[in-house]
N, C-alpha and C positions, 0 to 999 in steps of 0.2 A: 824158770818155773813153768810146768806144762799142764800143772792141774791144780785147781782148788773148789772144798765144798765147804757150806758153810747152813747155817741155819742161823735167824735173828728175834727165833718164835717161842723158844722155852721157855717158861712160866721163871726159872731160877737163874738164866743163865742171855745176857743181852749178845750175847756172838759167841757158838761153837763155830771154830774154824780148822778143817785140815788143809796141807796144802804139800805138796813135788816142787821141788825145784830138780827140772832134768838141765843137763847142762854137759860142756867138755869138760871131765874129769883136770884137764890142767890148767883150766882157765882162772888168772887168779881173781882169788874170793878172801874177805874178812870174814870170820863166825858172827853171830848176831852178836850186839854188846851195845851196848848206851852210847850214844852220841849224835853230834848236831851236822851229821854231812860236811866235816872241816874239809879245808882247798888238800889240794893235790901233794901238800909236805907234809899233812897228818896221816894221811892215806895209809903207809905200812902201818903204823902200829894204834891197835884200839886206844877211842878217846877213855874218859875217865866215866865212872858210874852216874857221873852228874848229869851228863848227856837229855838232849829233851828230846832222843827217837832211841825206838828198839829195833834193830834190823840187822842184816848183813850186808855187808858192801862189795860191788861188784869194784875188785880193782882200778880195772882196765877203763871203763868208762866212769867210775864215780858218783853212782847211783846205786838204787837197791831194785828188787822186785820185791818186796812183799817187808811189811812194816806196821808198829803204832806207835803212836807218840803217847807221854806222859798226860796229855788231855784225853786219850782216846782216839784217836785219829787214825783208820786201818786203811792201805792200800795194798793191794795185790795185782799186780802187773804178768799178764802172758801175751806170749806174743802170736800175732796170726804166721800160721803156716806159709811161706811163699817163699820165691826164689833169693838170696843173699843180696841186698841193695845197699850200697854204698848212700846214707842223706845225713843232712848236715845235724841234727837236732835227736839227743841219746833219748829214750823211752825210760829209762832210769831217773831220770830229771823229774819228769811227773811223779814219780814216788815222794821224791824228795822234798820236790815242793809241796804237795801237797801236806805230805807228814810233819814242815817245820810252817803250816801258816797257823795263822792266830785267829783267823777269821771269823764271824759269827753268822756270815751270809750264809743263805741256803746253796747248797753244793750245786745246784747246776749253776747258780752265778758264778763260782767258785773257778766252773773249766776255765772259764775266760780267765781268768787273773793268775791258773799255773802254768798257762800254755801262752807262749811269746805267741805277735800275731803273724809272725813270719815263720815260725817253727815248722820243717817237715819232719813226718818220721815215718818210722817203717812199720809195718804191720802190728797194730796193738788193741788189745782188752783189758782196763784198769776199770777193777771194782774198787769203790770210795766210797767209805765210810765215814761218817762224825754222829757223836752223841746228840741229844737231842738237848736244846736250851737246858740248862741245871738250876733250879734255886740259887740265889746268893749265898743264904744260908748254910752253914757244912757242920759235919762235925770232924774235926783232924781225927785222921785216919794213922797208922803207921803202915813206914812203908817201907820192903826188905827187897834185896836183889841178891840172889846166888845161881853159881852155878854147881855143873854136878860136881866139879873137882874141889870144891869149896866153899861157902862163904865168901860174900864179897859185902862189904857194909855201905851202905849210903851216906855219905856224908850230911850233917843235920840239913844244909840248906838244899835239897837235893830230895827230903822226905816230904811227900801229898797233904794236901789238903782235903779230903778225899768226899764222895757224894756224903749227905746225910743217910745216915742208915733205914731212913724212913723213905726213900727216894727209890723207885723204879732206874734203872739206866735204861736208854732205847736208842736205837739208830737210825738217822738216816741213810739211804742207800743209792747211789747211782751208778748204772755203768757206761761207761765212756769206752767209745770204740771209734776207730776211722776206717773200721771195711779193710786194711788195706795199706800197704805204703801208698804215705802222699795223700791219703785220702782226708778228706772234710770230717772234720770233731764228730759226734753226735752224741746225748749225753740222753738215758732216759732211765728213771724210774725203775727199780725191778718188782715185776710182777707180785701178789699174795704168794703165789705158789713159788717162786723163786725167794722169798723170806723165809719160809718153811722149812725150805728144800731146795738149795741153790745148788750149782757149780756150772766152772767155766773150766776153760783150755785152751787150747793154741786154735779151735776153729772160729767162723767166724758168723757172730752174732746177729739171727734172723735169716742164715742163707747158710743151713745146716749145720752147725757146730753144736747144735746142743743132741745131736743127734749121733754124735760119735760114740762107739759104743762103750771107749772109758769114762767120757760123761756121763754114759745112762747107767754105767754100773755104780761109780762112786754117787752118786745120786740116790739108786736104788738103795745101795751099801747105808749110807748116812741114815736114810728113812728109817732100815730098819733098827741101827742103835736108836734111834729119836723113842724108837714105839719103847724100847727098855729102859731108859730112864724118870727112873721116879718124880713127879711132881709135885710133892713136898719138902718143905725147907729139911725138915728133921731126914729125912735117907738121903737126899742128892749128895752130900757129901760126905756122907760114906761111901758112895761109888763111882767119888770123880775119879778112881785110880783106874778101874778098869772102863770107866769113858773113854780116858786118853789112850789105854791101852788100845780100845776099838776102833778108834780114832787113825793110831797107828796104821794098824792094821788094813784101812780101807785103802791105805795108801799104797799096801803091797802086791795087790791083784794083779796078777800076772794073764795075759791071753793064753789059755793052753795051744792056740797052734803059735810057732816059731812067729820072732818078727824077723823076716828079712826083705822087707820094701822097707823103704821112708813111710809109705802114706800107710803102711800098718802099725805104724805107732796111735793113733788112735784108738787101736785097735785093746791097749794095753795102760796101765795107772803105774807100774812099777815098770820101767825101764834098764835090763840087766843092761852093762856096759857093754859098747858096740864097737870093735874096731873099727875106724876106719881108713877105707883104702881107697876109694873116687866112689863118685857117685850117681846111684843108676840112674842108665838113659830114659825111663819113660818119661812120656810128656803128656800123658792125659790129665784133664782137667780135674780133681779130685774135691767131689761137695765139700763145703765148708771150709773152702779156703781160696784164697784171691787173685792164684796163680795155678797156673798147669801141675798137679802136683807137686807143689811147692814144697819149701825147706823151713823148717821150724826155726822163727827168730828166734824164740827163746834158747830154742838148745844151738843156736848158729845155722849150724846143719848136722840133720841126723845123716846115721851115719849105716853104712851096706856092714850089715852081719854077718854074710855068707863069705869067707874066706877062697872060695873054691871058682868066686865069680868073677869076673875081669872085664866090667862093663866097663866103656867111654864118658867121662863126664857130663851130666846134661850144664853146668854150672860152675863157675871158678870157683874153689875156695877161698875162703878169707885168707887173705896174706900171713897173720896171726897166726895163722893153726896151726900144726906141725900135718904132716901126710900121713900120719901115725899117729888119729887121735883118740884117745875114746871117748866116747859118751854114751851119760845114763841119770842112774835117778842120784844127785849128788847130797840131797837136804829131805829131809820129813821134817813142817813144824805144826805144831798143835797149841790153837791160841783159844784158850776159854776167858771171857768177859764176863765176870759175874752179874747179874742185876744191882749189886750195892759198889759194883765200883772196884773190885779185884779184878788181880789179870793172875794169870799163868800161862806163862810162852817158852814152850821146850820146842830146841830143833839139835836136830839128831840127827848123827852124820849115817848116812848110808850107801855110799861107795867112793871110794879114795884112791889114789896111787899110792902103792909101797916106795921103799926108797926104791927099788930096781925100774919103777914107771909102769908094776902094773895092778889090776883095779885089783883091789880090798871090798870085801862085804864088812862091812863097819856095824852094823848093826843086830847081827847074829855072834853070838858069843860062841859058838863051838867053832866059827869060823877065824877067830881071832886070836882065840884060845885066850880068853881073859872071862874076867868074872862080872865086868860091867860092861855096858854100853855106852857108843861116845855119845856125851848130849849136853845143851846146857840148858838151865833152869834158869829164868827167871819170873819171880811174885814182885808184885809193885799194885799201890793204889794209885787211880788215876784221880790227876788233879782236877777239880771242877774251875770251868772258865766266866768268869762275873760276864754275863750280855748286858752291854750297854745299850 
């Protein structure tokens, strides 16, 4: 995942969140669905609706980037930009654990107790979320999970407890970053105006990443749906349809000049699929990020677009890859957190291999020739956690 924006400030709504995940189109991946991060024999196939996290699962490593739990608990993981390093300890992990603790400590006590104290890892930005202390008090809530191809029913033991409906929801927020592979934790606080008006990306936080100019547009983008939405109970929800729609939408902005570096991905929110063939030589130092023009953890390594060019590797590739891979924007999800305690989490596929191995726009119907879009849905109320 290469981008996400969010707001924590709406008078009706405790987290509008949109979010990218760019990624190799063949790298395998689970769809988002319920479950508890089961070991490594659950892996191929989705646990059951009973699940106490919502996410997708990266295969290959057994973690997620971007997530909530049944309490409320949201992480979103990108990765800083830098050269492919082989270190012992996955940045998927941090999702994970995060999304399955029970804790009631305040989140910056929290890094210490996701993060082993030997743990290295490679270039990372996780925003962490938790609700803020709940009443004991509740009123049960019901609580449904579908997706778009159907209905899916939650089993009784498996339905919320949910806030009382006289109950604000609010967040906590922190973001955790190590500069860096290898680098030293640091966890702080996000500013008023990052509650308002957040987003992150693959740069790297205090040493120009928030300066990239698809940060500053998805930023820009977000602000201006915020000014459009209504702030009383009676209209917001009549126009949570075309929220999400905008929501979408900010996620598809395209750079109108071509990308063909690595370091112009920045440059772009919507990633078209990139072949790739090796990877170009420069080695200048590129703001906001921790190495000489470095390569996007998240997406592995981006990749040379320009078919015509026949640059020398600056870099090995991952052993994993194939020398024939693409990458692009593989996920849109849009997670709205009511103030009483509802969720809605759609992610929607937007670029795929056909069976022949090559990329699909998934999320344009003229392109697919079909009359819906692939996505799934899920509504669920989140469960309030008794603080002892």
């Amino acid at each position: 995942m290469c981008i996400g924006a969010w707001t924590l400030d709406h008078p009706n709504y405790a987290l509008i969140l949109c979010t990218n995940r760019d990624e190799f189109l063949n790298r395998p991946t689970q769809n988002a669905h319920f479950h508890s991060f089961e070991d490594e024999n659950d892996r191929q196939k989705p646990s059951s609706s009973s699940g106490s996290v919502l996410s997708g699962r990266d295969i290959q490593a057994g973690g997620s980037w971007f997530g909530i739990s049944r309490t409320g608990r949201v992480a979103l993981l990108t990765n800083i930009t830098e050269p492919p390093q082989k270190l012992p300890s996955s940045r998927g992990y941090l999702v994970s654990s995060f999304l399955l603790s029970d804790s009631s400590h305040p989140l910056e006590d929290e890094v210490g107790k996701i993060v082993p104290q030997d743990a290295e890892f490679a270039g990372f930005n996780l925003l962490l979320l938790a609700p803020t202390p709940l009443p004991t008090s509740k009123v049960p809530l019901e609580s449904e999970n579908k997706e778009a191809q159907g209905p899916e029913a939650e089993p009784e033991s498996a339905k919320a407890s949910g806030i009382s409906r006289d109950e604000k929801l609010m967040y906590d927020a922190i973001l955790v970053t190590n500069h860096g592979a290898g680098g030293i934790l640091e966890a702080r606080r996000l500013t008023s105006a990052e509650r308002a008006c957040g987003c992150i990306s693959n740069g790297i936080d205090g040493q120009g990443g928030n300066e990239w100019p698809k940060v500053k547009r998805a930023n820009k983008d977000l602000g201006e749906v915020l000014k459009t939405l209504p702030t009383d109970g009676d209209s917001f929800a009549q126009t949570e349809g075309e929220l999400i729609e905008n929501l979408f939408h900010i996620l598809t902005w395209q750079s109108p000049e071509p990308v063909t570096q690595r370091s112009e991905l920045r440059n772009t929110v919507h990633v078209a699929p990139m072949l790739h063939h090796v990877l170009f030589p420069s080695i200048t130092k590129v703001p906001g990020t921790s190495r000489p023009d470095g390569l996007s953890a998240s997406c592995s390594a981006p990749l040379a677009a320009n078919p015509n060019s026949d640059p020398q590797p600056e870099y090995p590739l991952p052993a994993s890859l194939s020398s024939q891979s693409y990458y692009g924007t593989r996920l849109s999800t849009v997670l709205l957190v009511r103030r009483d305690g509802s969720v809605l989490f759609i992610e929607r596929d937007i670029w795929r291999l056909d069976k022949d191995g090559r990329p699909m726009r998934m999320d344009q119907q003229e392109s697919r020739g079909e009359g819906d879009i692939k996505e799934r849905v899920f509504t669920f109320k989140l469960i309030s956690v008794t603080i002892s």
